[in-house]
C-alpha positions as CSV (number, residue, x, y, z in Angstrom):
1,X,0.0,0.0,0.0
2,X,1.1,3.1,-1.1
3,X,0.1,6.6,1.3
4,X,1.1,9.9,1.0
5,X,0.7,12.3,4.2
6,X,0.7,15.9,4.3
7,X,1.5,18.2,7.4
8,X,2.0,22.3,7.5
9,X,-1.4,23.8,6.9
10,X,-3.2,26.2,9.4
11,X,-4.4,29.7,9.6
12,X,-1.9,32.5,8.6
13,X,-2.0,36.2,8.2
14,X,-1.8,37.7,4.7
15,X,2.1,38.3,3.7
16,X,2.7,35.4,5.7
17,X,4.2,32.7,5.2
18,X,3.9,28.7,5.2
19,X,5.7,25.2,4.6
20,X,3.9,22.0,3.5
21,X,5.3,18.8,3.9
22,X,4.1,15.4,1.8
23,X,5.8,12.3,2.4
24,X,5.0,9.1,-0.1
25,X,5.5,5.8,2.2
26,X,5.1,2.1,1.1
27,X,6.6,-0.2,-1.6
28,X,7.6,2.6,-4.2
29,X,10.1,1.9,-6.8
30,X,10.4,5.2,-8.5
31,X,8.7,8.2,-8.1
32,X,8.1,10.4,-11.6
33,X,5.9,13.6,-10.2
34,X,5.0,15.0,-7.1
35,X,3.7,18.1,-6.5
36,X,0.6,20.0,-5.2
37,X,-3.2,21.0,-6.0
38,X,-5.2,23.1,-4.2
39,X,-9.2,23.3,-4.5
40,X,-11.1,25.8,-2.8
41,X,-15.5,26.3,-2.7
42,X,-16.8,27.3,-5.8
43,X,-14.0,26.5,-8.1
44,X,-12.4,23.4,-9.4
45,X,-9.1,21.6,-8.4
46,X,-5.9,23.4,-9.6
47,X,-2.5,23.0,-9.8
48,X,-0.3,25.1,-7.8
49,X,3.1,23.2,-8.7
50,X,4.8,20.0,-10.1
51,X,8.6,18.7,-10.3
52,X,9.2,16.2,-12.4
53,X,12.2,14.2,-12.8
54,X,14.7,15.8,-14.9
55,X,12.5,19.0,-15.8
56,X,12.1,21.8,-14.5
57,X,9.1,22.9,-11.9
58,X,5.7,23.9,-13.4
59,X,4.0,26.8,-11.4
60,X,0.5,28.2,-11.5
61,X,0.8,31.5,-12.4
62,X,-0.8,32.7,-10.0
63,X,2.0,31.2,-7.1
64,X,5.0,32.0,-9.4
65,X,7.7,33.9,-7.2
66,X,6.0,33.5,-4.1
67,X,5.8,29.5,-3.5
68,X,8.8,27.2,-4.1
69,X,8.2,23.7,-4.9
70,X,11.1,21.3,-3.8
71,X,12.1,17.5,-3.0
72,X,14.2,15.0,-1.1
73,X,14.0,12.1,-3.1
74,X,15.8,10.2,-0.5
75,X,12.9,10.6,1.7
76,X,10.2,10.5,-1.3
77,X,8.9,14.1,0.5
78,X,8.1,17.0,-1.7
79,X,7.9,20.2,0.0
80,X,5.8,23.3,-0.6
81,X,7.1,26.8,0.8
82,X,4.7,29.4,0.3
83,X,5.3,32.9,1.2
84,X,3.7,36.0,1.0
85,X,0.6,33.9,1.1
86,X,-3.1,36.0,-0.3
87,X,-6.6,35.4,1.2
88,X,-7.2,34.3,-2.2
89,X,-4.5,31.5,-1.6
90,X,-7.1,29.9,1.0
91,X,-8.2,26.2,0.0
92,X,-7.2,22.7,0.8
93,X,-3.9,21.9,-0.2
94,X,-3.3,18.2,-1.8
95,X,0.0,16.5,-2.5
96,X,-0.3,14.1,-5.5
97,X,2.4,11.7,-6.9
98,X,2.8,9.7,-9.9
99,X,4.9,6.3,-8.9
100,X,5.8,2.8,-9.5
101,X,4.7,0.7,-6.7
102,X,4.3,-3.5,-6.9
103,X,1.0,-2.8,-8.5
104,X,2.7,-0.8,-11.0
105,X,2.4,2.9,-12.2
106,X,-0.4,4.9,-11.0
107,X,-1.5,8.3,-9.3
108,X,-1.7,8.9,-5.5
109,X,-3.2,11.5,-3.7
110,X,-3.0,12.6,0.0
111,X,-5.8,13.6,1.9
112,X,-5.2,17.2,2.0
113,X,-4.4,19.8,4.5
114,X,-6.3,23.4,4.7
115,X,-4.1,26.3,4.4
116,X,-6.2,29.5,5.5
117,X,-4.8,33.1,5.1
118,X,-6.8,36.0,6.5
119,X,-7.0,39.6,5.8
């Protein structure tokens, strides 16, 4: 069995800042893609930001020089700092990973973590 968990979320001011953690655990053989979606009420899931072996990170727009997308493939964990965070940056935060496990390749997802920033 395959799991990811997330930690880091809570409440924040705006301009502040935040760190999420997602660590994959379980019989993985490789690990393509892991990165982060966010969905908030009222609007559909979206990406915030991917890394992908051997390329280079993919950001939302929206995030693009204010969150920083980064991993520790020896501890299949992908990281998420996010700073000078907006009210509009409020939803639930998911980490998702593409892998190789016994079962073979497939997508996981974590159960997410809410990241709330007021105003």
């Amino acid at each position: 069995q395959v799991q990811l968990v997330e930690s880091g979320g809570g409440l924040v001011q705006a301009g502040g800042s935040l760190r999420l953690s997602c660590a994959a655990s379980g019989s993985i053989f490789i690990i393509n893609l892991m990165g982060w979606y966010r969905h908030s009420p009222g609007k559909q899931r979206e990406l915030v930001a991917v890394s992908t072996n051997g390329g280079s990170p993919t950001y939302a727009d929206s995030v693009k020089g204010r969150f920083t997308i980064s991993r520790d493939n020896a501890k299949n964990t992908v990281y998420l700092q996010m700073n000078s965070l907006r009210p509009e940056d409020t939803a639930v935060y998911y980490c998702k990973a593409n892998l190789r496990s016994t079962t073979g390749w497939s997508d996981y997802w974590g159960q997410g973590t809410q990241v709330t920033v007021s105003s």
